[in-house]
C-alpha positions, -999 to 999 in steps of 0.1 A, spaced: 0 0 0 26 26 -8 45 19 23 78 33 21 111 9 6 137 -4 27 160 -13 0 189 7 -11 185 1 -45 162 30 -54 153 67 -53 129 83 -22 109 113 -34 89 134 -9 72 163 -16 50 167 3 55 195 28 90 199 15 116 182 -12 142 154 -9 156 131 -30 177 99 -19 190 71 -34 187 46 -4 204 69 27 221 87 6 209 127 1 206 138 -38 187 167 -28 184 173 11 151 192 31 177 218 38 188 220 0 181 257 -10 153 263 -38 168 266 -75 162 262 -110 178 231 -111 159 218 -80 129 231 -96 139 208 -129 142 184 -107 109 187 -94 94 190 -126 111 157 -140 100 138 -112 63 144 -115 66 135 -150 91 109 -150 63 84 -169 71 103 -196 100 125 -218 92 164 -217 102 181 -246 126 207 -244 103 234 -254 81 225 -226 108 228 -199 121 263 -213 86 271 -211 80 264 -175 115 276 -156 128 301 -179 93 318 -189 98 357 -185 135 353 -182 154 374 -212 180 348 -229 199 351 -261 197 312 -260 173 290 -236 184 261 -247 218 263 -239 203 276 -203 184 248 -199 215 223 -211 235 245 -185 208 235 -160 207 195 -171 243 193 -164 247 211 -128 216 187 -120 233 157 -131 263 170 -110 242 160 -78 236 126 -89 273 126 -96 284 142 -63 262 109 -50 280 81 -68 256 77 -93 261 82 -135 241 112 -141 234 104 -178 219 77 -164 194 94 -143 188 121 -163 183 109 -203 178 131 -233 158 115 -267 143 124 -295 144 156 -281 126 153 -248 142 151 -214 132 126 -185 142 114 -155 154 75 -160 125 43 -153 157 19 -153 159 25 -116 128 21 -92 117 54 -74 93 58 -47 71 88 -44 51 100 -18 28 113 -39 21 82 -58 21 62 -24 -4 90 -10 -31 83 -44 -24 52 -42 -33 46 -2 -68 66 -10 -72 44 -42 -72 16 -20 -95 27 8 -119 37 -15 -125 3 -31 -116 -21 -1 -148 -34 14 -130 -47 47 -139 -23 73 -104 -24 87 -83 -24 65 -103 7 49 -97 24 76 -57 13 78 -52 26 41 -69 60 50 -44 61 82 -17 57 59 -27 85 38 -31 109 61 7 99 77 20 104 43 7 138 37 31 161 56 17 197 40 13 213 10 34 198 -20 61 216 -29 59 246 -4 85 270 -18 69 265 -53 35 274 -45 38 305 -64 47 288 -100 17 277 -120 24 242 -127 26 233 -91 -9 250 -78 -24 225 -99 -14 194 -85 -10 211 -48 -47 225 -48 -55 188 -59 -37 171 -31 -50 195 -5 -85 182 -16 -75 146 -15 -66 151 18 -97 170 31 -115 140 17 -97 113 34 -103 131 66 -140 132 62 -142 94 48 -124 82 74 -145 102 98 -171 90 82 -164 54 82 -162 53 122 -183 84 134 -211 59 146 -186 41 171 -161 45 198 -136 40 176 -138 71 163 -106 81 192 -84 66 165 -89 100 143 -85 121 169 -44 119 163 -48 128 127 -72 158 127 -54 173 154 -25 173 130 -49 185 101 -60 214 122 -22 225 128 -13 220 91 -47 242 79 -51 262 110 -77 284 98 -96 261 80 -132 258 101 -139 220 85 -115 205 100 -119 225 135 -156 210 133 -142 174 130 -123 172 157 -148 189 179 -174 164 168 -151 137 173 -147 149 213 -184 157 210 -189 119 203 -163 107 226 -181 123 254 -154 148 262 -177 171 261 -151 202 285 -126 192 258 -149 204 230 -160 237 246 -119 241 250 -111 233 221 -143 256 206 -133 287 226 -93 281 214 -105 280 177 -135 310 180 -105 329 195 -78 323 169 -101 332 140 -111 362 157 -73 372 165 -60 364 128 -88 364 104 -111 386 124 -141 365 114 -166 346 139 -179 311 140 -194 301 111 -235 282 117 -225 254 115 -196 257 141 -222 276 165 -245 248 161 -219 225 171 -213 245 203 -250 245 212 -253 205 210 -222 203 228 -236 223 260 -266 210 259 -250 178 266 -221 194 293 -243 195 326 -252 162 345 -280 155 368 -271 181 398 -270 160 432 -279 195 454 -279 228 446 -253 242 460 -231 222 436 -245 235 409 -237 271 425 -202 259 427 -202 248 395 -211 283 384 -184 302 402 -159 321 389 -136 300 415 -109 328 424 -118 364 426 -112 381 394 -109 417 389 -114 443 363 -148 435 341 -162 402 328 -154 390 296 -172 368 276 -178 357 239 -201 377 217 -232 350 224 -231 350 258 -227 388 258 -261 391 235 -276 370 263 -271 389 286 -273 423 270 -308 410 263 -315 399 301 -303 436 311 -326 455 290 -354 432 306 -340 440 339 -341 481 337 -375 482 321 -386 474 358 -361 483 379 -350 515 364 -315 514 366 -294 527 336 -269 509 314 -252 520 287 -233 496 257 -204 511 246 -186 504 214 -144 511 217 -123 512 187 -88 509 179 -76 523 141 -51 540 128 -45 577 124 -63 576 83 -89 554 100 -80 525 88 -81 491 112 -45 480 124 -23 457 98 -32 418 102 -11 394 113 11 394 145 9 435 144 -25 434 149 -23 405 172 -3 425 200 -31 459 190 -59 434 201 -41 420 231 -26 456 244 -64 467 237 -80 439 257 -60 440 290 -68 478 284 -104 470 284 -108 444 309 -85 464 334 -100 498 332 -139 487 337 -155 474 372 -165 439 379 -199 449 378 -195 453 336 -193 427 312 -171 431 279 -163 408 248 -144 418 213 -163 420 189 -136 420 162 -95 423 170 -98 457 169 -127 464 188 -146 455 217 -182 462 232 -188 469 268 -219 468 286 -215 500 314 -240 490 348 -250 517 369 -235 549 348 -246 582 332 -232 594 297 -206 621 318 -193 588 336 -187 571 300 -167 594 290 -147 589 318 -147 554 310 -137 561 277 -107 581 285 -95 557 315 -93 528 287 -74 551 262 -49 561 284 -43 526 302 -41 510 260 -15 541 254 4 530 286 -2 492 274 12 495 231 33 530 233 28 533 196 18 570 180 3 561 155 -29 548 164 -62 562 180 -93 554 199 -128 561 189 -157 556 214 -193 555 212 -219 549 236 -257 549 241 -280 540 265 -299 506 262 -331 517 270 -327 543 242 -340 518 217 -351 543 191 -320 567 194 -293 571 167 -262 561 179 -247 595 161 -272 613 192 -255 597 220 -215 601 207 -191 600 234 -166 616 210 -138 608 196 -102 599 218 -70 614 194 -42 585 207 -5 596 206 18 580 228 47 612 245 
């Protein structure tokens, strides 16, 4: 089933999450190898080594948009400095690399294993098997053979997307078949292994996320998947700035419906609840639970007439636009959170509702007081980045102001600039 040769009679090809070539142990082209256009013809020989490819072809594909008096004699340039590695390795490089009839090709006279061929050929397998086991087994070995994207530092070039785009698929689908084949058992504990190591290959891809979670859900692990939900809701939020998708919500509701056993008193259940150490500064929650209860205060002040005011604080830069992505904006939302959370009561309750913005729901306050509020959070987030060239806008209005504009109720507008 693809399973890798022992012998040291052939070539080893991976390239999947990287490139090396071996012949038995010994290195033609290493991981640590640096990318060139010899590697890259390499590469390109490989995955077409059924066949010759003409000369025209090859010119085509490493020297297209490079000015050259003569390609050819680049490219024959190129055939001999790659037939210098086989060389460097003790092998004959004319006969690894042949030329006929005008077409180059890597040689057939000596066997060569492939990951990628052993990785189709694995899936190939545990899609016609009927034996529930060894189904399963084939899919396993699939999965191990896939190490990332093929051919990483090519995904730029066009004939590589192709094939790459293709094997990411292949691999999404042997994750779901194999989930598939054992999501009505206890077995299912076997995939947990190789979605976790999906989900660190394709962190922000939500599918995968949703497997794994259903495979704890099943498992009855059901802490675990809330964990594991809150990790992922969070690292969308902090790189992508999206939410949960639906489905991923949905997921989340099943999950705590399912969390709480039958309570033995009820003091347990109010021990449960607790925050368990003292905690200071506001309460922070996710954006569902903070809609719950923004919804439970409005109910409350219609009959007990005490005021509360949502508050919605901003972080941008200095043309208004939001703060770069990536690990910029990463330390923006974190400098902005501890800002937020620090500066506010323990009475209030506070969740981001993107990474550069966060809402706050103000108990007991008048719009003067907000304002205060407001500034308090700037200056503690100027104290917390020391950067000059951001800024803080703030808005607030009060929640039993239904009908009112937002513009009416404007805090204003906090100019940062760190001295």
């Amino acid at each position: 089933m693809g399973e890798k040769p022992v012998e040291n009679s052939r070539f080893i090809v991976r390239m999947l999450g990287g490139f090396s070539v071996y012949y038995g142990e010994r290195p033609i082209v290493s991981e640590r190898s640096r990318n060139s256009k010899v590697t890259q013809l390499l590469e390109y020989l490989l995955m077409n080594r059924r066949r010759g490819v003409p000369q025209e072809e090859l010119i085509e594909v490493l020297l297209a948009g490079e000015e050259s008096e003569s390609p050819a004699n680049v490219l024959k340039n190129l055939i001999y400095r790659l037939m210098k590695l086989f060389i460097a390795a003790d092998l004959p490089g004319d006969s690894c690399i042949y030329f006929q009839n005008g077409c180059y090709g890597f040689t057939q006279q000596i066997p060569c294993w492939m990951d990628v061929e052993a990785f189709e050929e694995a899936i190939a397998i545990a899609r016609r098997t009927a034996d529930r086991e060894k189904k399963f087994g084939a899919y396993l070995e699939a999965m191990d053979l896939y190490q990332g994207d093929f051919l990483p530092r090519l995904l730029g070039e066009t004939w590589a997307m192709v094939p790459a785009v293709r094997y990411q698929d292949l691999y999404r689908s042997c994750i779901q078949e194999a989930y598939a084949l054992l999501s009505q058992s206890r077995e299912i504990s076997r995939l947990l292994g190789p979605i976790r190591r999906a989900t660190t290959l394709y962190p922000y891809d939500e599918s995968l996320h949703i497997l794994y979670i259903s495979c704890l859900f099943q498992l009855q692990r059901y802490k675990e998947a809330v964990a594991e939900y809150d990790r992922v809701v969070n690292l969308l939020f902090d790189d992508l700035g999206v939410g949960p998708s639906e489905e991923l919500q949905e997921l989340f509701q099943r999950i705590t419906g399912k969390i709480q056993p039958l309570a033995s008193s009820l003091d347990a259940i109010r021990e449960d609840m607790s925050e368990g150490e003292t905690q200071t500064g506001a309460y922070q929650c996710n954006f569902h639970d903070f809609t719950s209860t923004y919804r439970f205060v409005v109910r409350h002040i219609e009959r007990s007439g005490q005021s509360a005011f949502l508050m919605l604080c901003s972080v941008t830069q200095w043309d208004g636009s939001v703060p770069a992505g990536g690990k910029d904006l990463r330390e923006v939302s974190r400098a902005f959170q501890d800002a937020v959370r620090n500066s506010l009561r323990r009475g209030d309750i506070c969740t981001r509702y993107s990474p550069s913005q966060f809402l706050l729901l103000l108990m007991d306050i008048n719009q003067e007081n907000c304002k205060v509020v407001a500034n308090r959070i700037r200056d503690q987030f100027l104290r917390n980045i020391r950067r000059r060239d951001l800024r803080v806008h703030s808005k607030a209005i009060s929640v039993v102001d239904i009908g009112k504009s937002i513009d009416q109720s404007v805090i204003g507008t906090g100019n940062l600039s760190w001295q």
